[in-house]
C-alpha positions as CSV (number, residue, x, y, z in Angstrom):
1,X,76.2,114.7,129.3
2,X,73.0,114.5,130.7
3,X,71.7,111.8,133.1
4,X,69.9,109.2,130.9
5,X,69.1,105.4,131.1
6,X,72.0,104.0,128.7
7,X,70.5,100.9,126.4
8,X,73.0,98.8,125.2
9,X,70.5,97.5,123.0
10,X,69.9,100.2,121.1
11,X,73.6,100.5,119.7
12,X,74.6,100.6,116.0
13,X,76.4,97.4,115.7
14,X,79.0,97.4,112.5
15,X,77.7,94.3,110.7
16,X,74.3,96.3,110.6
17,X,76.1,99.0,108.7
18,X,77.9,96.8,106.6
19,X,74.5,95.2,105.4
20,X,72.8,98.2,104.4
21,X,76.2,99.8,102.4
22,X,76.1,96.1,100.5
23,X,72.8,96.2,100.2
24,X,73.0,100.1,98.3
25,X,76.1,100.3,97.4
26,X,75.9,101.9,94.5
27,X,74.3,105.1,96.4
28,X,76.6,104.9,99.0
29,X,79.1,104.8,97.7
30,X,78.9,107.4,95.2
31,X,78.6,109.6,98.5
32,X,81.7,108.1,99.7
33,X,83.6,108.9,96.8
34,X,82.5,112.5,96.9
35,X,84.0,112.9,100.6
36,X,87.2,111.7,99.6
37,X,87.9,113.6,96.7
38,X,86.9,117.0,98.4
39,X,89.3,115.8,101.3
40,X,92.2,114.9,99.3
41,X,92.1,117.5,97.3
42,X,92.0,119.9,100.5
43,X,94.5,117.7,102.3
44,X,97.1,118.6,99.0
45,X,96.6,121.9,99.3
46,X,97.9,122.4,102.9
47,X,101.1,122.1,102.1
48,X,101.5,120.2,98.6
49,X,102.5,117.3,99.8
50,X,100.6,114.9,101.4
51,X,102.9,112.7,103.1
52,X,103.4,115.7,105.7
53,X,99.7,116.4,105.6
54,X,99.2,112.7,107.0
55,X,102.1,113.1,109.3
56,X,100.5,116.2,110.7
57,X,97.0,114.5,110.6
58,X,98.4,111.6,112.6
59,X,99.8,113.6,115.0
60,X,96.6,115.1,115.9
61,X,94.8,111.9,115.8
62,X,96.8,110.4,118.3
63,X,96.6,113.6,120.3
64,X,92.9,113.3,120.0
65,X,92.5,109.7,121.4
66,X,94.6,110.8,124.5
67,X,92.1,113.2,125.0
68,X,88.9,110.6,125.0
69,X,91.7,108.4,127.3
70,X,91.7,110.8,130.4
71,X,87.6,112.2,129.5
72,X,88.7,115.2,127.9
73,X,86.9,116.7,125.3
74,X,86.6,120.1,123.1
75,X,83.8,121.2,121.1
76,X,85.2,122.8,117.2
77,X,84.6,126.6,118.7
78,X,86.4,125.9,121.6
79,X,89.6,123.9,120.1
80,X,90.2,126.4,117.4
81,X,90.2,129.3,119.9
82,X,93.2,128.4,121.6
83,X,96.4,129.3,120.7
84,X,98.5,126.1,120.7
85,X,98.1,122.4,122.1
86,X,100.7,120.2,123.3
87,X,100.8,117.0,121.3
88,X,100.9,113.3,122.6
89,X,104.2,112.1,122.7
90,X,105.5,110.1,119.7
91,X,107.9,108.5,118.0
92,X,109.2,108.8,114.6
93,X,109.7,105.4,113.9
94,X,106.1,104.6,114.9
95,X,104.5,107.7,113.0
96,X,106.6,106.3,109.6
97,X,105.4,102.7,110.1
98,X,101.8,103.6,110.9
99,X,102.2,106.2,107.3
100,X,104.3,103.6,105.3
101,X,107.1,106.2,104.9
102,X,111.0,105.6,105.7
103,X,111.7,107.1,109.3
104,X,114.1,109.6,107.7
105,X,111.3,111.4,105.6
106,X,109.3,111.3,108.6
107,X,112.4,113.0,110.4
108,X,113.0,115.3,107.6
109,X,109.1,116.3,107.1
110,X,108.4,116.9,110.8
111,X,111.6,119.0,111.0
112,X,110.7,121.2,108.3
113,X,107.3,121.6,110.2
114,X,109.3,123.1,112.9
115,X,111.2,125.6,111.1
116,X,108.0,127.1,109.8
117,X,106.7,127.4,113.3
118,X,104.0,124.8,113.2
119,X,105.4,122.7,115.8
120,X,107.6,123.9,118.5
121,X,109.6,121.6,120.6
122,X,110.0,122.8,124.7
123,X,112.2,120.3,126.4
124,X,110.2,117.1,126.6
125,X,107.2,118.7,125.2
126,X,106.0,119.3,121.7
127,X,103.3,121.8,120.9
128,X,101.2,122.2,117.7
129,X,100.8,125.8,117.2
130,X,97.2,127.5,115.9
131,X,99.0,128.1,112.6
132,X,99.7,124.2,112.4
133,X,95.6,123.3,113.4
134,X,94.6,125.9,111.5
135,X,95.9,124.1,108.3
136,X,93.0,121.4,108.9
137,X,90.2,122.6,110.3
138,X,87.6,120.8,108.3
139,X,84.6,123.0,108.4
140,X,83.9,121.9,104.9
141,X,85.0,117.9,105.7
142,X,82.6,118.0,108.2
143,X,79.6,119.4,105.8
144,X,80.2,116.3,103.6
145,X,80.9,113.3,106.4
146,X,77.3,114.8,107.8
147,X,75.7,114.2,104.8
148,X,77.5,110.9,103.9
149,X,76.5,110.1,107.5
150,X,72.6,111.6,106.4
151,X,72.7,109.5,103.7
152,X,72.8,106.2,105.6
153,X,70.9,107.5,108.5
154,X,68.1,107.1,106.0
155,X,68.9,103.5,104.8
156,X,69.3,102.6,108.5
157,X,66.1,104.4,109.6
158,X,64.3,102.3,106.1
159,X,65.8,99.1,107.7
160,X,64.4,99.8,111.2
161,X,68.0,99.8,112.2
162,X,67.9,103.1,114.4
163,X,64.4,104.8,115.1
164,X,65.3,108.4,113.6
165,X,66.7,109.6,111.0
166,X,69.3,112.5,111.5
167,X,69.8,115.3,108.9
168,X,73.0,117.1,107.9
169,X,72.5,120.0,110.1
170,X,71.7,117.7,112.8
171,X,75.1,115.7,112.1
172,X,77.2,118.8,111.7
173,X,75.8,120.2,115.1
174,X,76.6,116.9,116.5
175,X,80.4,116.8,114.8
176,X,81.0,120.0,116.3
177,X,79.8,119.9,119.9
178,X,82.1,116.5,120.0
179,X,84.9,117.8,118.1
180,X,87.6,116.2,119.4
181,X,86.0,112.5,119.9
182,X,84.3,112.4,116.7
183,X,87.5,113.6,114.5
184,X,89.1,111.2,116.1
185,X,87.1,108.3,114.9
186,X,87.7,110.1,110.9
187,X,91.3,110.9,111.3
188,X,91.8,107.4,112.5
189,X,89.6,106.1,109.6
190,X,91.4,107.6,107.1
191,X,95.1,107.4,107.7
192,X,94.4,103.3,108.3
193,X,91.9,103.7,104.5
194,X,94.5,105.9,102.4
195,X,97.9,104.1,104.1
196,X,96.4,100.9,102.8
197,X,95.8,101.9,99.5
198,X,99.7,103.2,99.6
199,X,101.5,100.8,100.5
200,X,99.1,97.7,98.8
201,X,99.1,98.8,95.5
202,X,100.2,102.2,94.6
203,X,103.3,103.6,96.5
204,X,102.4,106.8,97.4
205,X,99.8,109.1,98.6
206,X,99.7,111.5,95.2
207,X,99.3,108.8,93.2
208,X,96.3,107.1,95.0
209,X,94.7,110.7,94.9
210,X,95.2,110.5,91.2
211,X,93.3,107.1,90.6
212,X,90.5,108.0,93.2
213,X,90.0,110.8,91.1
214,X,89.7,108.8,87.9
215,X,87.4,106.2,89.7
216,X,85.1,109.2,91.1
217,X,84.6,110.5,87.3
218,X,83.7,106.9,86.5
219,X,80.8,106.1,89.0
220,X,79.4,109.6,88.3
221,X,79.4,108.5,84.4
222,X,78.2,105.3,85.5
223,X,75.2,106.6,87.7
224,X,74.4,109.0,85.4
225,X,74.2,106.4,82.5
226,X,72.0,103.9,84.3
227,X,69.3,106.3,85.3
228,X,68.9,107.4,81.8
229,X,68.7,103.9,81.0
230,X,66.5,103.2,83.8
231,X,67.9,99.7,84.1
232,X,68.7,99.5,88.3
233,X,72.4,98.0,88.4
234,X,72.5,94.5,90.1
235,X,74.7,95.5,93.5
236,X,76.5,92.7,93.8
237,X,77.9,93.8,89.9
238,X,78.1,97.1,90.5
239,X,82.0,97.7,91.6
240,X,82.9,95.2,88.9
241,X,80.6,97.2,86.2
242,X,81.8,100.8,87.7
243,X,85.8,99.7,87.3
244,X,85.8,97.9,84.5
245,X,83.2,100.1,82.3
246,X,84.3,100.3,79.0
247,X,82.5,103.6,77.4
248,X,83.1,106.2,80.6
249,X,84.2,109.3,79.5
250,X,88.0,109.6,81.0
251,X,89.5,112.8,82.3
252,X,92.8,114.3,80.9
253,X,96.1,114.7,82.9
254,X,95.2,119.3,82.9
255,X,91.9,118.3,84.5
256,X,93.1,115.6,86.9
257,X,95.5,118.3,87.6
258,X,92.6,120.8,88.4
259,X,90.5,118.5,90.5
260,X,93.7,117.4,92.9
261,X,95.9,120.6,93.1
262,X,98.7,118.5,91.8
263,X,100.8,119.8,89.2
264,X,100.3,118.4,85.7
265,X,104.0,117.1,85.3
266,X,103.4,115.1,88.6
267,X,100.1,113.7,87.4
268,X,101.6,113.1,83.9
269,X,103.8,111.1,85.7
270,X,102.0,109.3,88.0
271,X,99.7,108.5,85.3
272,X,102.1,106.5,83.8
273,X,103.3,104.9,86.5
274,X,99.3,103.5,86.6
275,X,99.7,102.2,83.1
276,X,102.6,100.1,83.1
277,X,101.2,98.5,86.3
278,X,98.1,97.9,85.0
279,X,95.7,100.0,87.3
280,X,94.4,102.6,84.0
281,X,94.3,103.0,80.5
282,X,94.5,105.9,77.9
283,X,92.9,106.0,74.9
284,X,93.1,107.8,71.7
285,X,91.7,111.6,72.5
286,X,94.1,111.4,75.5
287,X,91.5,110.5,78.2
288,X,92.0,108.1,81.0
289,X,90.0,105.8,82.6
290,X,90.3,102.9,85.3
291,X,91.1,99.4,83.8
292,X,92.7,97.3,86.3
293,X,94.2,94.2,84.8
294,X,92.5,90.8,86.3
295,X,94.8,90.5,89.1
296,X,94.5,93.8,90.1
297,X,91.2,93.9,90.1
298,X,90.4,90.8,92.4
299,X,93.4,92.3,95.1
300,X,91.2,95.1,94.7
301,X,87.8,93.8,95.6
302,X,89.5,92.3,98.4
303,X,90.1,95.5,99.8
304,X,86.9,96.6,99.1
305,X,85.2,94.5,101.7
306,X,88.0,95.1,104.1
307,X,87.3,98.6,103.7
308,X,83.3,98.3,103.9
309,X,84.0,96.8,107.1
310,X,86.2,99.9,108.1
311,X,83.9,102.0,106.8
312,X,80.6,99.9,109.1
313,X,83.0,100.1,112.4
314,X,83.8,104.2,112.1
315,X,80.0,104.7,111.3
316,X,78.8,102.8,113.7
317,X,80.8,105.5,116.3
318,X,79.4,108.0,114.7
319,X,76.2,106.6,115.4
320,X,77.0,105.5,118.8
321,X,77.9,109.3,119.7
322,X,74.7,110.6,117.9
323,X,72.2,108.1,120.0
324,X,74.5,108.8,123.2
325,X,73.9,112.5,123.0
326,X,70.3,113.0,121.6
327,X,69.0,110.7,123.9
């Protein structure tokens, strides 16, 4: 890092963040929701299963941290050019708790990562092989958390929140250079976001994949719907309009299937499961659509500003880094 006058009172504080997403929400998050469903559906398609994705994920998170700990730090060229890493030490009770699985499946998942060679065990040591990294290297993740990031650079930038805007490019370039301290901030991010969802209302990591998808078709009906109308949305209604809109278009269980890699009995399942706990409907030509019952829908608002706060604190790092290091 170069030598430069730090200015404390320049940083990105998280409330800031959280004022500008409330304030365009409806833009934001449509952004938001495209990130997650490119990543889930990436994350399902490592190995099929996305309790040993997170497990694998959380792994490298903590790994990550211990590297920002001790100062250490790997650009995306130079971590993917090595051939294996050794992993922080953990333990499998902590790694099911932190996942909301039962220590056994943790056990039995992490195990059958070792058999295929993605994680080899050397007395006390435990190494991730390139094989096992290789599995989530996010070259495409990091493309759309730039331009989510892009997106509220300009809002900020608008607000006179920060003095420059950054681009995507300028994002991805920064992502990359940091590698290992900035994926830290999103791997951290999302295993608190998506365990959350799991273990608050839907029980499993497939099935919350499955809604998000159904919620992402919705807002892009919604959007799409009030432009032609050209009647702006009132933001303080809009999550209540997008979730509870009535005339959306649903998606079938073969196309759910298509968009998340999961196989249509699964989602067939799961599907149900969402209907006899009141999270989605069905209607007549087979579609579904989001239709939380009442009490649903308020736990589920609640989470929402839990998670726009989430959301605030992880951008405001990324923020933090990009004024650290284009000073």
């Amino acid at each position: 890092m170069k030598n430069v006058n730090f200015k404390f009172s320049t940083e990105v504080q998280p409330s800031d963040i959280s004022n500008i997403i409330n304030k365009n929400y409806g833009n934001v998050i449509t952004e938001f929701l495209e990130l997650q469903r490119g990543w889930l559906s990436r994350a399902y398609s490592v190995f099929k299963d996305l309790d040993k994705y997170l497990i694998l994920i959380s792994l490298v998170d903590k790994t990550f941290n211990s590297y920002s700990e001790y100062l250490v730090k790997y650009n995306y060229d130079e971590f993917f050019s090595v051939n294996q890493y050794e992993l922080k030490k953990f333990n499998i009770v902590h790694v099911a708790k932190e996942l909301s699985i039962s220590k056994e499946t943790a056990r039995r998942k992490i195990l059958e990562m070792e058999k295929k060679g993605l994680i080899i065990k050397n007395k006390k040591a435990v190494f991730l092989q390139r094989q096992g990294y290789n599995m989530q290297k996010p070259g495409e993740s990091i493309t759309q958390i730039s331009k989510f990031m892009s997106v509220l650079s300009k809002l900020l930038k608008k607000n006179k929140i920060v003095y420059n805007e950054l681009s995507t490019n300028e994002f991805e370039i920064l992502i990359k250079k940091n590698f290992t301290q900035c994926w830290a901030y999103f791997l951290s991010f999302q295993i608190e976001y998506l365990t959350g969802f799991k273990k608050e209302f839907f029980g499993d990591y497939e099935t919350v994949s499955i809604w998000a998808m159904i919620v992402y078709n919705q807002n892009l009906y919604f959007n799409k719907k009030e432009n032609k109308s050209g009647n702006p949305t009132i933001k303080e209604k809009y999550f209540k309009m997008l979730i509870l809109l009535e005339d959306s278009l649903g998606l079938n269980a073969m196309t759910i299937s298509d968009l998340t890699g999961i196989p249509r009995p699964t989602v067939l399942r799961k599907l149900n499961k969402l209907i006899r706990t009141k999270w989605i409907s069905k209607d007549n030509d087979g579609l579904y659509k989001a239709s939380p019952s009442e009490k649903n829908y308020k736990d589920l608002n609640e989470m929402r500003l839990r998670n726009i706060d989430k959301i605030s604190y992880t951008v405001s790092k990324f923020y933090n880094t990009a004024r650290l290091y284009n000073n």
